[in-house]
SEDO-734331 format. One record per residue (C-alpha): residue number from 1; x, y, z. Coordinates in Angstrom, 1 decimal. Layout:
BEGIN
{num NUM xx X yy Y zz Z}
...
This chain:
BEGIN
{num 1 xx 77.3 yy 166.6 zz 99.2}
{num 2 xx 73.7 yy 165.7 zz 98.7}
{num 3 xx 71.7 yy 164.0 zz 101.6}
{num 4 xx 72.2 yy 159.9 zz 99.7}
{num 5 xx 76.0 yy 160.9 zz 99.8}
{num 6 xx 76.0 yy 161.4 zz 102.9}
{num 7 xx 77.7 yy 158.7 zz 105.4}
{num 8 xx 74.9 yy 157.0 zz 107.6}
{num 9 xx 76.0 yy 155.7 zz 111.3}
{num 10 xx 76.1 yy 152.4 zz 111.5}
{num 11 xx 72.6 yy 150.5 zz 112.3}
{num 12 xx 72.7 yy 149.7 zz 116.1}
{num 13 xx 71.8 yy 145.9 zz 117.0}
{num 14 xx 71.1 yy 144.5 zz 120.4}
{num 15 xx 72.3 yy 140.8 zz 120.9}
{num 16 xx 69.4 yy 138.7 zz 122.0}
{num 17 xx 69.0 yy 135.4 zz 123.6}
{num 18 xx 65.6 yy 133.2 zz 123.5}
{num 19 xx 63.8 yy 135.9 zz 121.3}
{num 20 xx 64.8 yy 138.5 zz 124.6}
{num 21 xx 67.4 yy 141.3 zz 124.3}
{num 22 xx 70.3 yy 140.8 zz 126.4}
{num 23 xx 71.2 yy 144.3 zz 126.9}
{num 24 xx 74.5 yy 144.6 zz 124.7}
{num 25 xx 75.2 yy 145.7 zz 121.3}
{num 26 xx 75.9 yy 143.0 zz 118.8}
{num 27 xx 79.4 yy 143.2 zz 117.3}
{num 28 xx 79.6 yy 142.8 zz 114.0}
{num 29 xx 82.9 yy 142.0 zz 111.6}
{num 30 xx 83.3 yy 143.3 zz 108.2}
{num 31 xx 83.1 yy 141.3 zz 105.3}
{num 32 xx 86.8 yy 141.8 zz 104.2}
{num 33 xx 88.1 yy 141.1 zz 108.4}
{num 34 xx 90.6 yy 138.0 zz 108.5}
{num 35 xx 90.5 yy 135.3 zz 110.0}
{num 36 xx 91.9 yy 135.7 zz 114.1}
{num 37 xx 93.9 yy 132.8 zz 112.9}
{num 38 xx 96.4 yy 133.4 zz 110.7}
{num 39 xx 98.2 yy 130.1 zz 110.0}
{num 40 xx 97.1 yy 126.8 zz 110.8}
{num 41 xx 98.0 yy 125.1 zz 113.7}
{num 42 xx 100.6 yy 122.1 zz 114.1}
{num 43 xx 98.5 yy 119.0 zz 113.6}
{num 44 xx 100.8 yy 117.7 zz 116.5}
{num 45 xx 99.5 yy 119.8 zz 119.0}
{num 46 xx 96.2 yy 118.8 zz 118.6}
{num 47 xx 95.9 yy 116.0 zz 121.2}
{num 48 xx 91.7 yy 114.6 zz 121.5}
{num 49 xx 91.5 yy 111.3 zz 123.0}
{num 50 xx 88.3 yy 109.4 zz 123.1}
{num 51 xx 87.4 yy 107.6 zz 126.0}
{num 52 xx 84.1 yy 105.7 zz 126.9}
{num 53 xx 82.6 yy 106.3 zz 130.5}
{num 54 xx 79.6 yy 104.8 zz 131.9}
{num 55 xx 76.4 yy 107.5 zz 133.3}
{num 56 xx 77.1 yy 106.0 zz 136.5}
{num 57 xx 80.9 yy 106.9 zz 136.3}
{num 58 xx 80.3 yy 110.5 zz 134.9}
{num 59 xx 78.0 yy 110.9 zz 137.6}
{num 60 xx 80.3 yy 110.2 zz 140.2}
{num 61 xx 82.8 yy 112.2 zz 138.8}
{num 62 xx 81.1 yy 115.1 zz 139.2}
{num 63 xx 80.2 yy 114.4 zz 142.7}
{num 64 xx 83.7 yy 114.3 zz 143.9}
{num 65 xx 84.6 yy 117.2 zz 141.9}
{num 66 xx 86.8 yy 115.1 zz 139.5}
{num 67 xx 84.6 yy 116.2 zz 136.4}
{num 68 xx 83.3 yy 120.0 zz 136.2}
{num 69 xx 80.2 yy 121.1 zz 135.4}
{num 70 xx 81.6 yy 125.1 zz 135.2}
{num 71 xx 80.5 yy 126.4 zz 137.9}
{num 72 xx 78.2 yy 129.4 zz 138.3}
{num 73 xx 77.4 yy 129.2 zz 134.6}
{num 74 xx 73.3 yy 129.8 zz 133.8}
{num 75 xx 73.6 yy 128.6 zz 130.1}
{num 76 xx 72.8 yy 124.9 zz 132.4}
{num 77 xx 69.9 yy 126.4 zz 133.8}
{num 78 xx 68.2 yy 127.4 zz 129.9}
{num 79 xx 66.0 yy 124.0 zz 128.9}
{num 80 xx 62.9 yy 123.5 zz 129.7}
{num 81 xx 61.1 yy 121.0 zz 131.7}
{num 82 xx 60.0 yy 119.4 zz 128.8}
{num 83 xx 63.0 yy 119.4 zz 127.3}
{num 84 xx 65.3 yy 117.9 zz 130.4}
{num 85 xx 62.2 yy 114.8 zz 130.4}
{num 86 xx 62.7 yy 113.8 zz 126.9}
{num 87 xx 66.5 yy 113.5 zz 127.5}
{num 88 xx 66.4 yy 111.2 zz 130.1}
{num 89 xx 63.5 yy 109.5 zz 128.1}
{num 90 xx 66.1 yy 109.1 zz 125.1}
{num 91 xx 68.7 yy 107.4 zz 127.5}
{num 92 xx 65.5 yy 105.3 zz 128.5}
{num 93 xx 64.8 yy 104.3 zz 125.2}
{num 94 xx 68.9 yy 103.2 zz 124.8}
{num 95 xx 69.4 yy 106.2 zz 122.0}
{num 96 xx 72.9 yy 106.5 zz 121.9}
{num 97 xx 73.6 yy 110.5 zz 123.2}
{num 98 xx 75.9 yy 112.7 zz 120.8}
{num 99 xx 79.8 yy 112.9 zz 121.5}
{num 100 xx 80.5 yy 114.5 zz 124.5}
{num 101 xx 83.6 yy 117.5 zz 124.5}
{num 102 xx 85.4 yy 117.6 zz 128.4}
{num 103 xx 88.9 yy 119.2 zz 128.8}
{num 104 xx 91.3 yy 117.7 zz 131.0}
{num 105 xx 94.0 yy 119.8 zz 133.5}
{num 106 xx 97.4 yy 118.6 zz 134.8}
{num 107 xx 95.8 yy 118.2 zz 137.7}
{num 108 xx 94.0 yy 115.4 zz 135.8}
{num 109 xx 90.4 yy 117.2 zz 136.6}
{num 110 xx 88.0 yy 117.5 zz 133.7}
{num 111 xx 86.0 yy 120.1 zz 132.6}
{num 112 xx 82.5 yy 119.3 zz 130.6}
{num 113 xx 83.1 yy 122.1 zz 127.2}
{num 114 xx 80.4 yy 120.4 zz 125.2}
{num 115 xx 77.5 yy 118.8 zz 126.3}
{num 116 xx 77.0 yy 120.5 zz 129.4}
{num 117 xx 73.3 yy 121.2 zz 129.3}
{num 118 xx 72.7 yy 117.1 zz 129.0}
{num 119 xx 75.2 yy 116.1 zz 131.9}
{num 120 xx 73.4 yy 119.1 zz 134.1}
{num 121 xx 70.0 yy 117.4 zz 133.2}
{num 122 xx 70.8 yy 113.7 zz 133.8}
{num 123 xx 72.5 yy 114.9 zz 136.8}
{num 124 xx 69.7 yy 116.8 zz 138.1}
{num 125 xx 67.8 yy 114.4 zz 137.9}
{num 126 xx 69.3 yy 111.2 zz 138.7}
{num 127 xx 71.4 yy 113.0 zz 142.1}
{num 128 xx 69.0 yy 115.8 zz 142.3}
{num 129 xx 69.5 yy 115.9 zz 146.6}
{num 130 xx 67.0 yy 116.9 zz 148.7}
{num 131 xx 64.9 yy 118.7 zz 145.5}
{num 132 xx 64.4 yy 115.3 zz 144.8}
{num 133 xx 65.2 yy 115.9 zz 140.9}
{num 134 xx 62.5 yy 116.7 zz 138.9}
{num 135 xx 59.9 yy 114.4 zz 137.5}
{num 136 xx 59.6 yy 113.5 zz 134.0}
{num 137 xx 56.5 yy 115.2 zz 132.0}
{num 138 xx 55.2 yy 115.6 zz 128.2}
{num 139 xx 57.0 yy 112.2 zz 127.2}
{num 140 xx 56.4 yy 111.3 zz 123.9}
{num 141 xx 57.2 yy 107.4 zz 124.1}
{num 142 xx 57.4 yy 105.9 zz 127.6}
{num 143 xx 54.2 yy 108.0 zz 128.9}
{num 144 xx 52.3 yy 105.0 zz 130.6}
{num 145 xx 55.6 yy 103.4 zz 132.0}
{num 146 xx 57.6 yy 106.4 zz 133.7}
{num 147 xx 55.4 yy 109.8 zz 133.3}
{num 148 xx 55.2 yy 111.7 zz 136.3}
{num 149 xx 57.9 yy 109.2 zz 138.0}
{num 150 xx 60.8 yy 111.2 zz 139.5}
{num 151 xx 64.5 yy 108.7 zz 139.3}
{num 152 xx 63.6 yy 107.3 zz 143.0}
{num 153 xx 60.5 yy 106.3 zz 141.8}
{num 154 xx 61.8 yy 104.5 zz 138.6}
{num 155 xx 61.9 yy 100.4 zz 138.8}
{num 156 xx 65.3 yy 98.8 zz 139.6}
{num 157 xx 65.6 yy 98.0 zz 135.5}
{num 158 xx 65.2 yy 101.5 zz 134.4}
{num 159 xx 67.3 yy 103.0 zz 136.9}
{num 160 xx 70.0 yy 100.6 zz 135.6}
{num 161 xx 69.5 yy 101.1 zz 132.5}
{num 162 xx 70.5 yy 104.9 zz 133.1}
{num 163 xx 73.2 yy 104.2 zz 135.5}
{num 164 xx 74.8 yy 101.7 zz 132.6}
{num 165 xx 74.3 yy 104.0 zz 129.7}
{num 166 xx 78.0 yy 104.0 zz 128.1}
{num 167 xx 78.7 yy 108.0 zz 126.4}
{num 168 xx 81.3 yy 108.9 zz 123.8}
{num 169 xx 83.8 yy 111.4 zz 125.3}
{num 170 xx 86.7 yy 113.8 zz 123.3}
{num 171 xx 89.3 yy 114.4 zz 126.3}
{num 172 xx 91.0 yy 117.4 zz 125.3}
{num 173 xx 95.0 yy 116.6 zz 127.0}
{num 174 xx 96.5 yy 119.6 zz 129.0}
{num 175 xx 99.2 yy 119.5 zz 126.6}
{num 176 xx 97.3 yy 120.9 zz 124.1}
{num 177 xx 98.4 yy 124.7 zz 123.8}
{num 178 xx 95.5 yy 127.1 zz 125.1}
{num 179 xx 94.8 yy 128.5 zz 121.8}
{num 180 xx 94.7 yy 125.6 zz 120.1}
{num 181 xx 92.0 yy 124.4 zz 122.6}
{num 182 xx 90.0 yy 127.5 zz 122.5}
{num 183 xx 90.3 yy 126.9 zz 118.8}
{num 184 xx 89.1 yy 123.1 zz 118.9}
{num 185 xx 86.8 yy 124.4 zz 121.5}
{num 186 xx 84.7 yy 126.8 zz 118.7}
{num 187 xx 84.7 yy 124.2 zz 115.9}
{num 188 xx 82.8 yy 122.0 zz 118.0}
{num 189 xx 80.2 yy 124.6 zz 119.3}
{num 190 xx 77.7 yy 124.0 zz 116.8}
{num 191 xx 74.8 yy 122.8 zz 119.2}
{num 192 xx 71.1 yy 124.4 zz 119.4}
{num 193 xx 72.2 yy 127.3 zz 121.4}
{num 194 xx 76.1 yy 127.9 zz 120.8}
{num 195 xx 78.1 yy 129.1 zz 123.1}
{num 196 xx 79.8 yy 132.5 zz 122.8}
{num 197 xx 83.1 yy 133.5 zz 123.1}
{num 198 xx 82.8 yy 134.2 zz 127.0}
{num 199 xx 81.0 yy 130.8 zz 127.5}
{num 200 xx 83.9 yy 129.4 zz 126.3}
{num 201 xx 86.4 yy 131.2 zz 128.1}
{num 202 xx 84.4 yy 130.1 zz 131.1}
{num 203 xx 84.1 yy 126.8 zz 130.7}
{num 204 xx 88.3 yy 126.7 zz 130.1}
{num 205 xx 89.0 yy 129.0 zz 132.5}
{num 206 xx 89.9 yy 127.8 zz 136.4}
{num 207 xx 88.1 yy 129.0 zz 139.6}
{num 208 xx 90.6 yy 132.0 zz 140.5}
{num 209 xx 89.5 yy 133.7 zz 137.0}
{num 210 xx 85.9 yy 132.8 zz 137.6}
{num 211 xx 86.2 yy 134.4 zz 141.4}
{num 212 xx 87.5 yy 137.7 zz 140.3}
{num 213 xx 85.1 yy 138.5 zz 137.4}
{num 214 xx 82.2 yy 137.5 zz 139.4}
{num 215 xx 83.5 yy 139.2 zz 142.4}
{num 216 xx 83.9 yy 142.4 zz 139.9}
{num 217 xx 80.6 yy 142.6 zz 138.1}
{num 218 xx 79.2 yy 141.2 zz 141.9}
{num 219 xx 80.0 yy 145.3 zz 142.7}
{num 220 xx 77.3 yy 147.7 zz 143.4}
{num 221 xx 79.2 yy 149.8 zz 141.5}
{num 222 xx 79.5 yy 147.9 zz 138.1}
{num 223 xx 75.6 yy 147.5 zz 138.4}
{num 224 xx 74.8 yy 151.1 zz 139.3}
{num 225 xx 76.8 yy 152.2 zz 135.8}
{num 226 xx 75.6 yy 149.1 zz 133.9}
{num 227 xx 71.7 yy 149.0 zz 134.7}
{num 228 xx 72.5 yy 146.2 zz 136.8}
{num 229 xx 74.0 yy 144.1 zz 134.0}
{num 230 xx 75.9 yy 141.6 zz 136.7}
{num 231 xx 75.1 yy 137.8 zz 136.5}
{num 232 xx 74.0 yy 138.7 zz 132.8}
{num 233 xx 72.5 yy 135.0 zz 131.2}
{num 234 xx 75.3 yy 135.2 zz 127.7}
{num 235 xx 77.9 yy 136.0 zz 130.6}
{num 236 xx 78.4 yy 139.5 zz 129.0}
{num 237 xx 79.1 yy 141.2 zz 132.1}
{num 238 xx 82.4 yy 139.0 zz 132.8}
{num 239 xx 83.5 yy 139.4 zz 129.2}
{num 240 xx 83.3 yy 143.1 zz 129.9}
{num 241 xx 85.2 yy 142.7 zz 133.0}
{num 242 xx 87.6 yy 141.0 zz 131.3}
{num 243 xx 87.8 yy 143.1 zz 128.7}
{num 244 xx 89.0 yy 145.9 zz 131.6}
{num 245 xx 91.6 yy 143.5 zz 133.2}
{num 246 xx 93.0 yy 143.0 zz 129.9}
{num 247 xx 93.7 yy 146.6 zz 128.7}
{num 248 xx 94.2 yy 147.6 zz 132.8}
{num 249 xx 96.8 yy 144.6 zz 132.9}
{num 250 xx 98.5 yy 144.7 zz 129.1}
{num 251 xx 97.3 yy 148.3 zz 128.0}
{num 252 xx 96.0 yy 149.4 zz 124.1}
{num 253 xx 99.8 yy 148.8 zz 123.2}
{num 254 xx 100.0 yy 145.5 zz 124.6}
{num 255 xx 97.1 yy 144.4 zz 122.6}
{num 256 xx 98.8 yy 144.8 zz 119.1}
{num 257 xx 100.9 yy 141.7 zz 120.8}
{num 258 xx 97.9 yy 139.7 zz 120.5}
{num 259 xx 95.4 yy 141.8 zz 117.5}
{num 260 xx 92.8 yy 139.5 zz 118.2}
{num 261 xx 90.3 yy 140.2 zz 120.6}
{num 262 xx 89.7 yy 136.6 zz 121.5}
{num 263 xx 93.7 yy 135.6 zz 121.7}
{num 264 xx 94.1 yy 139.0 zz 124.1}
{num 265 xx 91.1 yy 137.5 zz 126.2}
{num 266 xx 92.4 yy 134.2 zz 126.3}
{num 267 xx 96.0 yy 135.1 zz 127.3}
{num 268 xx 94.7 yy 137.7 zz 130.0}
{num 269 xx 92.3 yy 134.7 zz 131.5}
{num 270 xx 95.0 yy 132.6 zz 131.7}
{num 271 xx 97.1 yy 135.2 zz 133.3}
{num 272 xx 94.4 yy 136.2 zz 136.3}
{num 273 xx 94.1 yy 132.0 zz 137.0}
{num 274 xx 98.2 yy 132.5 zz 137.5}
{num 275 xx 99.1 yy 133.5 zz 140.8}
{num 276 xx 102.5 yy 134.1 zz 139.7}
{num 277 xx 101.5 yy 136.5 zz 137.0}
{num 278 xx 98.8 yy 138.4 zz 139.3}
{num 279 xx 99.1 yy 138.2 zz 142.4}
{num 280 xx 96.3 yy 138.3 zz 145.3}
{num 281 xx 97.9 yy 142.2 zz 146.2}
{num 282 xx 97.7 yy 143.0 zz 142.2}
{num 283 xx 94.3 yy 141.4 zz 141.7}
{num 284 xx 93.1 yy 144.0 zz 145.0}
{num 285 xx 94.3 yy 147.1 zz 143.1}
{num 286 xx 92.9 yy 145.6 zz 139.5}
{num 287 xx 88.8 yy 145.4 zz 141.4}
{num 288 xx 89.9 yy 148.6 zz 143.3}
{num 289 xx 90.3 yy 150.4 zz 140.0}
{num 290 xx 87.2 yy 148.5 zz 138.2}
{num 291 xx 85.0 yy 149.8 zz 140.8}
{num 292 xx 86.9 yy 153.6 zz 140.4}
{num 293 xx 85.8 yy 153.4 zz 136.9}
{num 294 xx 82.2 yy 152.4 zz 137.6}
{num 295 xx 81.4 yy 155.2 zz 139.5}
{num 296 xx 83.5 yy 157.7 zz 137.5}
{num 297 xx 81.1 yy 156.5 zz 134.3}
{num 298 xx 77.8 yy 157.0 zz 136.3}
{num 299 xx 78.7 yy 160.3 zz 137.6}
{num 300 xx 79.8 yy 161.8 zz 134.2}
{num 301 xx 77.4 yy 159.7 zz 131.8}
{num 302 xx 74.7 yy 158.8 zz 134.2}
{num 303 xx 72.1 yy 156.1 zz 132.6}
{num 304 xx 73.8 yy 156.6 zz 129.3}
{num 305 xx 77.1 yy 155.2 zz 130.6}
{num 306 xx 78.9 yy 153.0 zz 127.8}
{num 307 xx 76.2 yy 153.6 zz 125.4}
{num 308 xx 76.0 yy 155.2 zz 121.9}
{num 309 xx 74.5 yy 158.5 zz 122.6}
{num 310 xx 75.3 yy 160.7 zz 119.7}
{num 311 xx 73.5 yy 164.6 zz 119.9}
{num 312 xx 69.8 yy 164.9 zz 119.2}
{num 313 xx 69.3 yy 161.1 zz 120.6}
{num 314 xx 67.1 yy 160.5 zz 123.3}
{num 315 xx 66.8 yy 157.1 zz 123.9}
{num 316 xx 68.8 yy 154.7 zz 125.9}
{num 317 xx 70.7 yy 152.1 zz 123.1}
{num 318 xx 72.5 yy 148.9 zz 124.5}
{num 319 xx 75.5 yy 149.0 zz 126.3}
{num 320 xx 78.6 yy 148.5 zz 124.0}
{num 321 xx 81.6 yy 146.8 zz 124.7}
{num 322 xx 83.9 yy 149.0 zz 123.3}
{num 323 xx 82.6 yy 152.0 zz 124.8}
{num 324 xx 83.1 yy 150.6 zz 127.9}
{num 325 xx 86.5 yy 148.9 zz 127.7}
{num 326 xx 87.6 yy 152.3 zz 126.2}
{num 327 xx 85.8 yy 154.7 zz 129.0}
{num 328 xx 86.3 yy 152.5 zz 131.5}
{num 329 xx 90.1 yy 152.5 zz 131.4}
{num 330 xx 90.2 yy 155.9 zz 130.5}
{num 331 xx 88.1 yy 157.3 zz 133.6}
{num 332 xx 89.9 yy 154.3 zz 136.0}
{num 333 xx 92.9 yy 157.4 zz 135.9}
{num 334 xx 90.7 yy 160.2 zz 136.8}
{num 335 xx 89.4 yy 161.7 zz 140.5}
{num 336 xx 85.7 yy 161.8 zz 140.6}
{num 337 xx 86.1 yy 165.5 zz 141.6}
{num 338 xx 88.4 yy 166.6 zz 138.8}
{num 339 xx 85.9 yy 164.7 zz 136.2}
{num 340 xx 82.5 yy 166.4 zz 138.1}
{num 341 xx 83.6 yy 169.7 zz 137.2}
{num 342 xx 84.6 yy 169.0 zz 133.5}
{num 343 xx 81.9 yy 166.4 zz 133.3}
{num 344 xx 79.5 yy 168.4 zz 131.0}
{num 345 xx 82.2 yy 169.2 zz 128.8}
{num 346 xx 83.1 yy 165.7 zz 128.3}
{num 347 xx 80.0 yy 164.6 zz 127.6}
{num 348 xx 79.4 yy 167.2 zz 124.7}
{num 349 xx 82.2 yy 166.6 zz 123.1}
{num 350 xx 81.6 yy 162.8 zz 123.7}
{num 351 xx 78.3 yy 163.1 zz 122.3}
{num 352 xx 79.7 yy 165.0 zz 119.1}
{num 353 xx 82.3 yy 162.5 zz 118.6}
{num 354 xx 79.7 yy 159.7 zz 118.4}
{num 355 xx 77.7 yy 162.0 zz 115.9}
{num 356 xx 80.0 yy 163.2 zz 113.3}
{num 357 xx 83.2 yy 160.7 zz 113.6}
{num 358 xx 82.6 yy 158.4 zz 111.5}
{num 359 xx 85.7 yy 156.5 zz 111.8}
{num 360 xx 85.4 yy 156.5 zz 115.2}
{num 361 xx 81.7 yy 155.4 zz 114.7}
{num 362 xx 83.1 yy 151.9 zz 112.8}
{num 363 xx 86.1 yy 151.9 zz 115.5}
{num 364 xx 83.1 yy 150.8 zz 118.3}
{num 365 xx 80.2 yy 148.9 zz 116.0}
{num 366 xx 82.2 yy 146.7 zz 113.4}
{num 367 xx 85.7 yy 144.8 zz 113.8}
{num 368 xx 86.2 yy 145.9 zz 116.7}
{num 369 xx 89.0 yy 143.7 zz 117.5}
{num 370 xx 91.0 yy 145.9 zz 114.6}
{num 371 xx 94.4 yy 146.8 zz 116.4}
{num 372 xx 94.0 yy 150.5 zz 113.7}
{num 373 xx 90.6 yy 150.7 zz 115.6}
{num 374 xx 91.3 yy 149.9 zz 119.3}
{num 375 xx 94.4 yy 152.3 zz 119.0}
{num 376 xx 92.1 yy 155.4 zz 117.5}
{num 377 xx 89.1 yy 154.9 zz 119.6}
{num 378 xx 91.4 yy 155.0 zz 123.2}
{num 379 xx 93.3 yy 157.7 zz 121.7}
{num 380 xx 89.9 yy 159.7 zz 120.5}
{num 381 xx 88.3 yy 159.0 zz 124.1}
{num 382 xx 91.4 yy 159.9 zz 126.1}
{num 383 xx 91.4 yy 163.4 zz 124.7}
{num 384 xx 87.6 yy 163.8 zz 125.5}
{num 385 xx 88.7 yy 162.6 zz 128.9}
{num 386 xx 91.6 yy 165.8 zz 129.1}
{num 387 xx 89.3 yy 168.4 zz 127.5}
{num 388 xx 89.1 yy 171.2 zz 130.0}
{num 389 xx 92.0 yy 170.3 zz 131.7}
């Protein structure tokens, strides 16, 4: 075979955010990958009721906790000072906002899904607390009325004005099926900066799915293997954690159930906000193994843990999901002692599999979410993971 015939690895790609790398490998889908969704849902179950709320009545919402602005989530935290003043100049100038997306539990609390960035700004600055909100800069209108002017410093008229602008709202019911609603939930996402599919899963999940991926990418250990990837600003770290209590919860076999990676994700979020399904005691082995796997990757891969590192590479690529969903459950079984004696082994033969597999090479960069291609790279990395046994 001449040198042009010869298969080339695929290109490596690092996600970035804001022109800035975030630290992760892009995933990638083939061109010839179908769609997660197979059939098209039941119009019935689609259930989107529009409602009209005053600022004033949104704002008071989320002050008693009746309307969500999902928590912890940094995407709010992204705009720009100049940005967040020409908002509230827009509601000061009576332009009608675009639609907002919340989603409502049978607990009858809502959850913003889109629109989030606008209700943090207005909110911020309207009930900003003892940071006073911000004050308004760079306006392009309304420069010689409220520049510089924080919202305690506005005129009676223009705080009104605010506090009585009506916005459009899409209530998504509870009884629409969870799929359906992380489904409505991506068609919608088509704002400046979209949200990905962790962002999402975020702003549908409930607090005790929140509270256990932060508490496990929170762990010295997770940021000792990852380069310290916890509180990541695309929420990559709790997708990867997720991705471990998925395949730790349901195993590789469990996820041909599913052979979507988003559907598994979903359906494993929904179980860890279940009590019933995982309980507290289950949930306290689950971050008890996570952390067993972090420092089982750091003492056999060191800084190259869960990245490509195929032989006669020197350089540190972005992590990869795959590599670490796979490694991570596969070293989770292992004693640290067992895997420091076998360790260099393991990474040779690690290292040649990255280099000359090429099967296994496409089973981590492209469709990833394959079922044929989660089965072969667990069961190519789990016989690394004996070698020397």
């Amino acid at each position: 075979m001449t040198t042009s015939d010869t298969p080339q690895p695929p290109e490596i790609t690092e996600e970035h955010f804001l022109d800035t790398g975030t630290g992760v490998e892009a995933e990638t889908e083939a061109e010839d990958t179908p769609p997660e969704i197979d059939r098209p849902w039941n119009p019935e179950q689609i259930r989107v009721n529009t409602k009209q709320f005053s600022l004033r009545n949104a704002l008071d919402m989320i002050d008693d906790g009746s309307l969500q602005l999902a928590p912890d989530f940094q995407r709010g935290l992204v705009w720009k000072l100049a940005q967040k003043s020409r908002l509230i100049e827009s509601v000061l100038l009576q332009i009608p906002l675009p639609a907002f997306y919340f989603a409502e539990d049978t607990d009858g609390l809502m959850r913003v899904v889109d629109g989030l960035q606008r209700l943090s700004t207005i909110h911020d600055f309207v009930r900003g607390g003892e940071a006073r909100g911000f004050a308004l800069k760079r306006l392009e209108y309304l420069q010689g009325a409220v520049e510089g002017k924080r919202f305690e410093d506005l005129p009676a008229p223009w705080k009104r004005r605010i506090y009585n602008t009506q916005i459009v709202t899409n209530v998504i019911d509870p009884t629409t099926p969870p799929d359906v609603m992380y489904d409505i939930f991506k068609r919608i996402n088509t704002g400046g900066t979209p949200l990905n599919a962790q962002e999402i899963r975020h702003c549908m999940s409930k607090d005790r799915s929140r509270t256990i991926l932060r508490e496990m990418t929170s762990t010295a250990e997770f940021n000792a293997a990852t380069n310290n990837m916890g509180g990541h600003i695309r929420m990559n770290d709790r997708e990867m954690a997720l991705r471990f209590a998925a395949f730790w919860l349901m195993g590789a076999d469990g996820y041909a159930k599913y052979a979507a990676m988003d559907r598994f994700l979903q359906r494993t979020t929904a179980m860890l906000d279940n009590r019933e399904e995982v309980t507290d005691a289950r949930v306290k082995d689950l971050v008890a193994a996570f952390r067993k796997a972090m420092v089982n990757a750091r003492l056999v891969f060191g800084d190259q843990a869960f990245r490509k590192w195929p032989q006669e590479s020197s350089g540190r690529n972005p992590i990869n999901r795959a590599l670490f969903e796979t490694w991570s459950i596969t070293l989770a079984e292992y004693e640290a002692a067992d895997l420091e004696r076998r360790r260099e082994e393991i990474v040779e033969r690690a290292r040649e599999l990255m280099t000359v597999d090429y099967r296994y090479l496409e089973a981590i960069t492209s469709s990833t979410g394959d079922v044929r291609r989660v089965m072969y790279r667990f069961e190519a990395i789990a016989r690394i993971a004996e070698v020397g046994t």
